[in-house]
C-alpha positions in Angstrom: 233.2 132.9 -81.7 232.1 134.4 -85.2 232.6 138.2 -85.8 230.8 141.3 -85.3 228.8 141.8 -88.3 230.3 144.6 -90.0 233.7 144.6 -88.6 236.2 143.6 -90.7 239.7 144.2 -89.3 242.2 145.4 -91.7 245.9 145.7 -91.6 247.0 149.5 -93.3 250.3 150.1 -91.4 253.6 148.5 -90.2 256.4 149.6 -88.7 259.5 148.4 -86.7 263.0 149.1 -85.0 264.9 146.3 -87.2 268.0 144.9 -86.1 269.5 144.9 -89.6 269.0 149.3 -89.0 267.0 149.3 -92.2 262.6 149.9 -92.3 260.1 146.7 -92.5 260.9 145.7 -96.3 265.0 145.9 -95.6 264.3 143.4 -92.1 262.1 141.4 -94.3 264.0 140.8 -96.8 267.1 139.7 -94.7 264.9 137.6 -92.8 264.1 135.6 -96.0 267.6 135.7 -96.7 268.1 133.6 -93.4 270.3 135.9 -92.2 270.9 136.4 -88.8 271.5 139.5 -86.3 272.1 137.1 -83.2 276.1 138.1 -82.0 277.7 137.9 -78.8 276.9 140.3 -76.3 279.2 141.9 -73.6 277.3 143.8 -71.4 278.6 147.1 -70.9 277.7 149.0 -67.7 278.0 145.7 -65.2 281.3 145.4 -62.8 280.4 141.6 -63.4 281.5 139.2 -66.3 278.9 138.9 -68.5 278.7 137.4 -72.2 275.8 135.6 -74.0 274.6 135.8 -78.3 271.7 138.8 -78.2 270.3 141.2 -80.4 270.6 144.3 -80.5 269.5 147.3 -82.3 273.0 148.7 -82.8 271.8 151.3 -85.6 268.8 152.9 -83.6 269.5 156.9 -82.9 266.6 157.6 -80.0 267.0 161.6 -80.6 266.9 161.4 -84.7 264.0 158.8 -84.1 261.7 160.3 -82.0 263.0 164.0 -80.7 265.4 164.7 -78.3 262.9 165.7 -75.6 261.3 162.5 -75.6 264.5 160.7 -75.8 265.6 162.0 -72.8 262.4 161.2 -70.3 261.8 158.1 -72.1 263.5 154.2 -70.8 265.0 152.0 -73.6 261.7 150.1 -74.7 259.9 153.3 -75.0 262.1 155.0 -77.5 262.0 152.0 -79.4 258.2 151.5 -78.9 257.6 155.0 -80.1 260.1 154.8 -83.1 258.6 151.2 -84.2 254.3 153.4 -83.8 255.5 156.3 -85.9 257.1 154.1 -88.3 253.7 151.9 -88.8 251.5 155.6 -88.6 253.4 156.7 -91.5 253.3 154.0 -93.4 249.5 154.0 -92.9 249.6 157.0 -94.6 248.5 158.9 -91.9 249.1 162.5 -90.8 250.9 162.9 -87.8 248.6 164.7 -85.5 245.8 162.1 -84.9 243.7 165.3 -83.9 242.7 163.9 -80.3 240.2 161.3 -81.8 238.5 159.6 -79.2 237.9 156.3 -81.1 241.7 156.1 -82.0 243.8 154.5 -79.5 247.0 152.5 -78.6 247.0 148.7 -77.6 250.9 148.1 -76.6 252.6 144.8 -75.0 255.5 144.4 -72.9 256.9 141.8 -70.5 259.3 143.7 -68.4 258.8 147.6 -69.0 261.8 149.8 -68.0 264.0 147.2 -66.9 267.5 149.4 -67.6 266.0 152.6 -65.6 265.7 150.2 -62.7 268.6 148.4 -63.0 270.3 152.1 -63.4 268.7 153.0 -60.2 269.8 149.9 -58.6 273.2 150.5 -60.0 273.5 154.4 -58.6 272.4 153.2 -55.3 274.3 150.0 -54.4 277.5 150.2 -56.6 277.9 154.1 -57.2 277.3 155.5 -53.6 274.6 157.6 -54.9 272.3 159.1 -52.2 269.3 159.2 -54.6 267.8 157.9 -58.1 266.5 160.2 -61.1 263.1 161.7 -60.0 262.1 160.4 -63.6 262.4 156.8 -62.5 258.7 155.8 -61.8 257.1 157.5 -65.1 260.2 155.8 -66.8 260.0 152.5 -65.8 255.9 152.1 -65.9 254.8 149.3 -68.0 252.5 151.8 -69.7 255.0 153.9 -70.2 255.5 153.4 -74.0 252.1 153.0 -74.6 251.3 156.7 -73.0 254.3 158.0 -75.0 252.7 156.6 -78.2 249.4 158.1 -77.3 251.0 161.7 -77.0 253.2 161.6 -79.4 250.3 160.9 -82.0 247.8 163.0 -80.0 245.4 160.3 -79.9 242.7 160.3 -77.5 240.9 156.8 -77.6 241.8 153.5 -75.2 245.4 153.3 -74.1 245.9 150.0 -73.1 249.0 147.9 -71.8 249.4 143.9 -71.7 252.0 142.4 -69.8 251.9 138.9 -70.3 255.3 137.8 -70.5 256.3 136.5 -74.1 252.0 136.8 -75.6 252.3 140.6 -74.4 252.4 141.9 -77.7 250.1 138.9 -79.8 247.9 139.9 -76.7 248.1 143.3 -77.7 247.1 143.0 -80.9 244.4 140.6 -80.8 242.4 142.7 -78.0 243.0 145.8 -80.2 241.4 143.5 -82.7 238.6 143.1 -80.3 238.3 146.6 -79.6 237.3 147.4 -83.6 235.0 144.3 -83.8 233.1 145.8 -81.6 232.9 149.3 -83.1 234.5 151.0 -79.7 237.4 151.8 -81.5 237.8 152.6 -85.9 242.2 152.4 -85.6 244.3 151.2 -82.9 248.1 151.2 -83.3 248.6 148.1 -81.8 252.1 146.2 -81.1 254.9 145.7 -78.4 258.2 147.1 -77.2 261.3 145.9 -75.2 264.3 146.4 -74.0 265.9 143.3 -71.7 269.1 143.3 -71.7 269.7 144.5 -68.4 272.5 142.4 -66.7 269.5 140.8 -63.7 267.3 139.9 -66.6 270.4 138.2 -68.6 271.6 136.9 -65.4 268.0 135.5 -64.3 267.1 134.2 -68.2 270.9 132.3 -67.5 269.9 130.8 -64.5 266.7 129.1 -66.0 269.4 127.0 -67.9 267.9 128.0 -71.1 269.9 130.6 -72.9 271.6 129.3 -75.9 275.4 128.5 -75.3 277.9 130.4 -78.0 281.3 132.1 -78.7 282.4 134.9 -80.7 282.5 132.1 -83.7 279.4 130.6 -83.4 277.2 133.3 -82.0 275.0 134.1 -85.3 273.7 130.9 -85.3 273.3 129.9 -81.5 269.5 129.7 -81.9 268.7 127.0 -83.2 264.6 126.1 -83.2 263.6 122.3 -83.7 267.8 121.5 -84.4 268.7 118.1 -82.9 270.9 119.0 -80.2 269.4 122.6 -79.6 270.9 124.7 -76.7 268.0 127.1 -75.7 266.7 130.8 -77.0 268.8 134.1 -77.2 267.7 137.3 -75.8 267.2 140.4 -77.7 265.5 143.9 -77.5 263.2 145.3 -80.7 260.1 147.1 -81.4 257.4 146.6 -83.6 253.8 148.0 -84.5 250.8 147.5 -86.4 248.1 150.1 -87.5 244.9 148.0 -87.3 241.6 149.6 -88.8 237.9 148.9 -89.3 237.7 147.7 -92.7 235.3 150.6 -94.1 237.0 153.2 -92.5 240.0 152.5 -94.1 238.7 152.0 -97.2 236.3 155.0 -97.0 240.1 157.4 -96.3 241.4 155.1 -99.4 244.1 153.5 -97.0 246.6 150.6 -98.7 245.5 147.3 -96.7 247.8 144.9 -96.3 245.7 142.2 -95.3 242.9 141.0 -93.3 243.6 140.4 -89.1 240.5 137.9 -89.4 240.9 135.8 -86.1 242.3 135.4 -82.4 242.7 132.9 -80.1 243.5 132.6 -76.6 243.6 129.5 -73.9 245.3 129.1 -70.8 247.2 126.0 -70.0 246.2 125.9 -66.4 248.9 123.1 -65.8 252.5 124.5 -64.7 254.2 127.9 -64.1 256.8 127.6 -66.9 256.0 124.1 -68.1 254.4 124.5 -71.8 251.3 122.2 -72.6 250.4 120.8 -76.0 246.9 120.6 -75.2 246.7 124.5 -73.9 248.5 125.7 -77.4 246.1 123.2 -79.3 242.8 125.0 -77.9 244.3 128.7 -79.0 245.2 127.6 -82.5 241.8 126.1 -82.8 240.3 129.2 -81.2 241.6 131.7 -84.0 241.1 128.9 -86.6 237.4 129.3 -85.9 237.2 133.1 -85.5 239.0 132.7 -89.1 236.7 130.6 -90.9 239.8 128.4 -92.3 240.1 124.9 -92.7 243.5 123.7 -91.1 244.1 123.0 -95.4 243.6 126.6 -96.4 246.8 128.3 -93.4 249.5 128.1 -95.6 252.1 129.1 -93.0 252.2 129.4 -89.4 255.1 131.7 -87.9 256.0 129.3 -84.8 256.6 130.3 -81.2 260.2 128.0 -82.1 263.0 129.4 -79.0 264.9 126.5 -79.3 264.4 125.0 -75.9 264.5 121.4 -75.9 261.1 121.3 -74.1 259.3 123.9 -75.5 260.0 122.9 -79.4 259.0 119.7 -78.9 255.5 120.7 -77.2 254.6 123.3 -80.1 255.1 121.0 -82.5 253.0 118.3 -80.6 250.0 121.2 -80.6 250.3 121.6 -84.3 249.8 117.7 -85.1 246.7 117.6 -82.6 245.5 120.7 -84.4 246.5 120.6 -88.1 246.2 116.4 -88.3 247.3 115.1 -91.4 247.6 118.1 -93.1 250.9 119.0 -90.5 253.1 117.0 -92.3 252.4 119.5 -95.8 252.3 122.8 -93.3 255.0 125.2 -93.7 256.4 125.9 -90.5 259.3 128.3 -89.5 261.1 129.9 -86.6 262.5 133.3 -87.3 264.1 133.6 -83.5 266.2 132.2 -85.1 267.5 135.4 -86.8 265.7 138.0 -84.9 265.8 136.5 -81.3 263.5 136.6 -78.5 262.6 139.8 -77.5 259.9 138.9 -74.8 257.1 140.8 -75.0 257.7 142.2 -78.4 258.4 139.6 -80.4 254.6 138.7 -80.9 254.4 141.8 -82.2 257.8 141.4 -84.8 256.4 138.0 -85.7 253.1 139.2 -86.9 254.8 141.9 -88.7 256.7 138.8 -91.1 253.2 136.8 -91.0 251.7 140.0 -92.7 254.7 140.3 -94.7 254.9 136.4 -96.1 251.0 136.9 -97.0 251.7 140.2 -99.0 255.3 138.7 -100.6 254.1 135.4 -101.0 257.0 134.2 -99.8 257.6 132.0 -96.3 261.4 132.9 -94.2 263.0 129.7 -93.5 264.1 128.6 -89.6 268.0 129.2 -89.9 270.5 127.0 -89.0 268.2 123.9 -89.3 269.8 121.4 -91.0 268.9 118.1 -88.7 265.4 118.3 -87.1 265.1 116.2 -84.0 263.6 113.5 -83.9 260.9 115.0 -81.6 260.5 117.7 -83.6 258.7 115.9 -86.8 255.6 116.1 -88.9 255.1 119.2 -90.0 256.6 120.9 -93.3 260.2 122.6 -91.4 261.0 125.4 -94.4 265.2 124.9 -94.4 267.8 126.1 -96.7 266.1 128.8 -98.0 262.7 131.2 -98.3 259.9 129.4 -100.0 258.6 132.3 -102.8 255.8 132.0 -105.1 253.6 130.7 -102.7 249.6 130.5 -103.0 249.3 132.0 -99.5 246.1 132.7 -98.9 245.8 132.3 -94.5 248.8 132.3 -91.7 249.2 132.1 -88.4 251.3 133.6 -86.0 252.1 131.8 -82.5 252.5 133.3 -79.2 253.3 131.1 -75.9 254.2 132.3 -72.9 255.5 131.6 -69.2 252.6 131.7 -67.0 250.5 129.4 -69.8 248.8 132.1 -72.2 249.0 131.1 -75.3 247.8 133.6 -77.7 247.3 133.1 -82.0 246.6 135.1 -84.6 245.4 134.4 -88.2 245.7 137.0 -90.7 243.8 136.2 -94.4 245.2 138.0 -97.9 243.1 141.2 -98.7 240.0 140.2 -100.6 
């Protein structure tokens, strides 16, 4: 697939709810720093037991965030959504009243929506011996929830679309936003993904699949461990982040800062198993956005992995990148940065392209922490250890998506030229 004529798709804005507390640059520069927000969690609203290593945006204030009103009708991965669109719409240097345009819009992801008004409602009914849940419940916990919020709280009057495709929901998001300029029905779409999982059935369930990564209070920052011989499984966390994407001449005509170039997007289905990954399925959307891209598997410079740390899954994505990248795999930088961040479902896509956009503008690659014996399973491809590669020639990376269900979803993002 080659591009619209005419439609370049630049990057002008970013924005996030970090973990660290701090704005893109502060989360970036930790993330380079290997550090890791990953602690043990003890879930506090549930009569049950209940410890695993998650993230969690301790610092985030919903009411000095986004408004008190808002804050108050909105669930959890709203208020972070919201936060994470304003942040990137100001940094776009954009005024805050989008004016109603009819060609801006919102292109949001999540995998599980309002999870924590559900669970509260489950909660007031069963446990508490309430008669009744909040009559806010259902425009609370709607998948396009966040997405509407966004929309009003910008006053933006274009598409407002919602993706729900487990851990691709926010990649999805993006890349159809993407679409959605190429073919001149939209000029800026904040586009990104928003989640808030850590509600005691989703721990519980995510637990029961036997692959949450194992941990005590000691070892809990570094319980995810991608391509680690030995690795224990993925750790759950809850974040936010968004991307202002624009057609290239519009942003250039308003003077906009443009980060880089989103230049192509792939997507495949692996058609094979439920939850099973497939090399072959991941190999066809890498290829696909390689193509949209114009790039040479010689000129990506990085690729952000999908990297949970489950035995399986590791060892399959690193599979797809040999049958993709060929020789050149074993001089690809490759990195993980779950393994700091965590796996926040459907928004992580959307975090991940964030530090893909940010490697390209730093010239600098985040290394997969806590990798200090890659599996034997898990070689051929340049693993970036110990430490942030800086002063990199970057000029193409690509960002990995791969989800339950078999969408697999890639992005590749060129340096501004």
């Amino acid at each position: 697939m080659s591009k619209v004529p005419g439609r370049r798709v630049a990057v002008t804005g970013i924005g996030m709810v970090s973990p660290f507390g701090g704005d893109t640059e502060d989360f970036f520069t930790r993330i380079l720093a290997g550090e890791s927000a990953v602690r043990l969690y003890h879930h506090p609203t549930s009569p049950f037991a209940l410890a695993q290593p998650a993230v969690v945006c301790t610092q985030f204030d919903a009411e000095k965030s986004i408004g008190r009103a808002m804050s108050h009708v909105a669930d959890r991965y709203s208020q972070l959504g919201v936060a994470a669109a304003l942040s990137a719409w100001d940094d776009a240097n954009l005024a805050r009243d989008g004016g109603g345009a009819d060609d801006y819009g919102v292109s949001w992801g999540t995998g599980v929506g309002g999870m924590l008004t559900y669970e509260k409602g489950y909660g007031d009914i069963l446990l508490r011996g309430k008669k009744r849940v909040s009559p806010l419940s259902v425009p609370m916990a709607m998948n396009n929830a966040a997405a509407s919020h966004i929309a009003m709280a910008l006053n933006l009057g274009g598409a407002c679309t919602t993706y729900s495709v487990a851990c691709a929901s926010s990649t999805i998001s993006i890349g159809e936003a993407y679409r959605r300029i190429q073919r001149g029905e939209s000029s800026l779409v904040v586009a990104g993904g928003s989640e808030a999982p850590l509600a005691f059935t989703i721990m519980r369930a995510w637990e029961a699949l036997r692959v949450v990564a194992s941990a005590d209070e000691q070892t809990a920052y570094r319980a995810c461990q991608p391509f680690q011989q030995g690795r224990s499984g993925l750790v759950l966390g809850e974040g936010a982040a968004a991307l202002v994407l624009e057609d290239w001449a519009h942003a250039e005509q308003r003077g906009a800062r443009i980060y880089c170039e989103l230049a192509g997007f792939g997507q495949s289905c692996d058609h094979t198993h439920l939850v099973r990954p497939d090399a072959q399925g991941q190999a066809r959307a890498m290829a696909a956005a390689l193509r949209e891209a114009e790039l040479t598997p010689a000129e990506v410079g990085y690729v952000n992995a999908h990297g949970t740390a489950t035995p399986e899954g590791d060892t399959i994505e690193i599979s797809a990148l040999k049958q993709v990248f060929g020789n050149y795999a074993e001089h690809l930088p490759v990195s993980a940065t779950k393994s700091m961040h965590g796996h926040s479902l459907g928004a992580v896509g959307a975090m991940e392209a964030v530090i893909t956009v940010l490697a390209l503008v730093r010239q600098a690659i985040p290394p997969t922490a806590h990798l200090n014996q890659v599996a034997d399973d898990c070689t051929g491809v340049h693993h970036v250890t110990g430490g942030a590669l800086r002063g990199m020639p970057l000029q193409a990376a690509l960002s990995n998506s791969f989800a339950f269900g078999g969408s697999n979803a890639v992005l590749a993002f060129k340096v501004a030229a």
